[in-house]
Structures are given as C-alpha cells and as structure tokens.
C-alpha positions in Angstrom: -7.1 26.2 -23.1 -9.8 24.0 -23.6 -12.9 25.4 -25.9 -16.2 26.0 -23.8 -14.1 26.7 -20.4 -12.1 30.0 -19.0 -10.4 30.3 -16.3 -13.2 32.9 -15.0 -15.3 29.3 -14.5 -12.9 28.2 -11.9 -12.3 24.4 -11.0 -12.3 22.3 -8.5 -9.8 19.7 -9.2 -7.5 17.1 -11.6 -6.9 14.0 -11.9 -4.2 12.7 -14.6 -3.8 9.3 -16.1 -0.2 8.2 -16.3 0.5 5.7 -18.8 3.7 3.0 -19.2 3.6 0.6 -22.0 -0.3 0.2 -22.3 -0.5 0.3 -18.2 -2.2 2.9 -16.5 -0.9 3.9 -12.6 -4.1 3.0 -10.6 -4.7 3.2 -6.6 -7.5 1.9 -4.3 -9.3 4.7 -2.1 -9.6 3.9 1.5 -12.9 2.5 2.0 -14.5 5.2 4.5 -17.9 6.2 3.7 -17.2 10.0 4.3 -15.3 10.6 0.8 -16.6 9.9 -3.0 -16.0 6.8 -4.5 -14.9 4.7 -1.3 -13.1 1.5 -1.9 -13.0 2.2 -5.4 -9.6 2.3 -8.1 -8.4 5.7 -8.8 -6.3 8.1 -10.7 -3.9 9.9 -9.4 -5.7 13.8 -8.5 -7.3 16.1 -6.3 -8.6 19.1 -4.8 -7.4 23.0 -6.4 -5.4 24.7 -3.9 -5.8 27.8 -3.3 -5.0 29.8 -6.9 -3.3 27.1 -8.8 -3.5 26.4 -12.5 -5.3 23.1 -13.6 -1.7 21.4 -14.4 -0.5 22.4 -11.0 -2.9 20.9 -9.0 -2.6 17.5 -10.8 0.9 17.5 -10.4 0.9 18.7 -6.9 -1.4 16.0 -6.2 0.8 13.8 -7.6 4.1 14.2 -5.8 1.7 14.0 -2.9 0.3 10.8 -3.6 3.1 9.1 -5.5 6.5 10.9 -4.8 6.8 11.6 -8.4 7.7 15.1 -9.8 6.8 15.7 -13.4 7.2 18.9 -15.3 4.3 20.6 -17.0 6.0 19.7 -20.9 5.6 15.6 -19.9 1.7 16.4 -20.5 0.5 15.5 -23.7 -3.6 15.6 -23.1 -6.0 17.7 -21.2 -9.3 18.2 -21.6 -11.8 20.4 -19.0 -15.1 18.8 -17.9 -17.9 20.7 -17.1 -20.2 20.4 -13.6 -21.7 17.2 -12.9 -24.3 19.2 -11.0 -26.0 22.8 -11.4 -23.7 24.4 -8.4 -20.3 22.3 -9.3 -17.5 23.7 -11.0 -15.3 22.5 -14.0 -12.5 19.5 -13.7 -9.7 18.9 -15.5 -8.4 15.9 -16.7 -5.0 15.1 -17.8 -2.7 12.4 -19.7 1.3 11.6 -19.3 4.0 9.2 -19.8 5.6 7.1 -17.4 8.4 5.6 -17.2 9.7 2.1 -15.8 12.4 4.2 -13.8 10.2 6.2 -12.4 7.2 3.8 -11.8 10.3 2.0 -9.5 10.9 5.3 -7.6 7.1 5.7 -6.7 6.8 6.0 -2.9 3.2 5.7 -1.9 1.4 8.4 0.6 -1.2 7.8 3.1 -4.2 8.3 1.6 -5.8 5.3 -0.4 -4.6 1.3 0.4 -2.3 0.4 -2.3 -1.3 1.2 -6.0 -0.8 -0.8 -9.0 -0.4 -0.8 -13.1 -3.2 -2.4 -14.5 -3.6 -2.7 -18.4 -5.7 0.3 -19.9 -8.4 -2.4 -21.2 -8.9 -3.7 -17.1 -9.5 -0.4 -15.6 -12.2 0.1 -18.7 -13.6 -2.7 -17.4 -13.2 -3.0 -13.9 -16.5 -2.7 -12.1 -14.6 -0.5 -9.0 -13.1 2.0 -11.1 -14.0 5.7 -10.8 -16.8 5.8 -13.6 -16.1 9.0 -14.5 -12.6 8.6 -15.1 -13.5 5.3 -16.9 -15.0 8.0 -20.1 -12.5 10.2 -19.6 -10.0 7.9 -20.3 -12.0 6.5 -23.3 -12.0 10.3 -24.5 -8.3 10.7 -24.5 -8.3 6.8 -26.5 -10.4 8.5 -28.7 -8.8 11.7 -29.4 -5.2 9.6 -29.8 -6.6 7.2 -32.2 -7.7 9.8 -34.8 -4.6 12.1 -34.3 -2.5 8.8 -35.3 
C-alpha cells in the first residue's frame, strides 16, 4: 500500500486513468450545479461503497460508467492522496491499459453527457478538466518517466 496511508484512514473514493496509445478515456459531467466539478471532463471513478478496497471501487465504478470489466492485475499505478480539507478522507488514484477492442465495446451509463479519448497532452491542458486529476495524472507521468 501506498506509504503515509492505511487502511485504518479510510477513503472516500477512485478515480483511474485508462490509457490507449497516448489517449486517455475522458467524459463530460452533467452540468447540474448540485455535484463537484459540473460540466467539467472526467475520469472514470467514484464514491467507496460500503467496505470495498480502493481497487474495487474504481473498477466498480467503471463497469458502471463504461461497461468495461477489468481485473485488479491490468493496474499498473496507484497512488493515495491525502484530504483536500481538515474533515475529508484519503483518495485513491489509479492507472491502466486500454485496449482498441475494448474502447469499441464501451457502452456509456447515464451519468455525465458523452465520453471520448483525448491525447494525454489535451486533458493537461484543457481548461475543463478536473484539476485535481490534471496533477495526478502529471504524478503518474512522472513516476513512469524515471522508472523507464
């Protein structure tokens, strides 16, 4: 597990980046004012359920949002975040492979307004993408650059 986080800390969600050729699997949120981020470009992720590991939830979430079913063994980053605020609890963030097969089997859920694969370098960029996510994903560039 990640250094500086147990499991007695808790969590309240994960989000994982899923990554094709240099593309990154991004969605729009609905644009309602009563979530975070409205209207903004996401990651797949979400919410813990009930006592579920870290991995779990993100893949949960996925076959929720997307209709796609990875094992735990296609992860190949995590990393836990701490609070963003004094009362929050860790987050989890996650990185996998995609692949063009399965990027043609996505079937889209009913929350957000559409999905699509965007280059890594325009959801870095893009003003509407989750900012948080934005230095995640520039942590897990980071990481992979020095391992080689």
């Amino acid at each position: 597990m990640q250094a500086g986080w147990t499991g007695s800390d808790g969590f309240s969600g994960s989000k994982i980046a899923l990554i094709c050729a240099g593309e990154i699997l991004v969605y729009l949120r609905d644009d309602i004012s009563s979530i975070p981020f409205p209207g903004h470009w996401d990651l797949p992720g979400g919410g813990r359920e009930g006592d579920e590991s870290p991995e779990t939830c993100a893949l949960r979430e996925l076959d929720e949002e997307f209709a796609l079913r990875l094992p735990e063994s296609r992860i190949v980053w995590s990393k836990a975040y701490p609070p963003e605020r004094a009362a929050g609890l860790w987050s989890w963030f996650f990185v996998a492979a995609l692949s063009a097969s399965e990027i043609a089997k996505i079937r889209f859920g009913d929350e957000g307004q559409r999905w699509e694969m965007w280059p890594i370098a325009v959801f870095l960029e893009h003003d509407l993408a989750v900012p948080h996510l934005k230095s995640r994903l520039t942590d897990y560039l980071a990481a992979s650059d020095r391992l080689g």
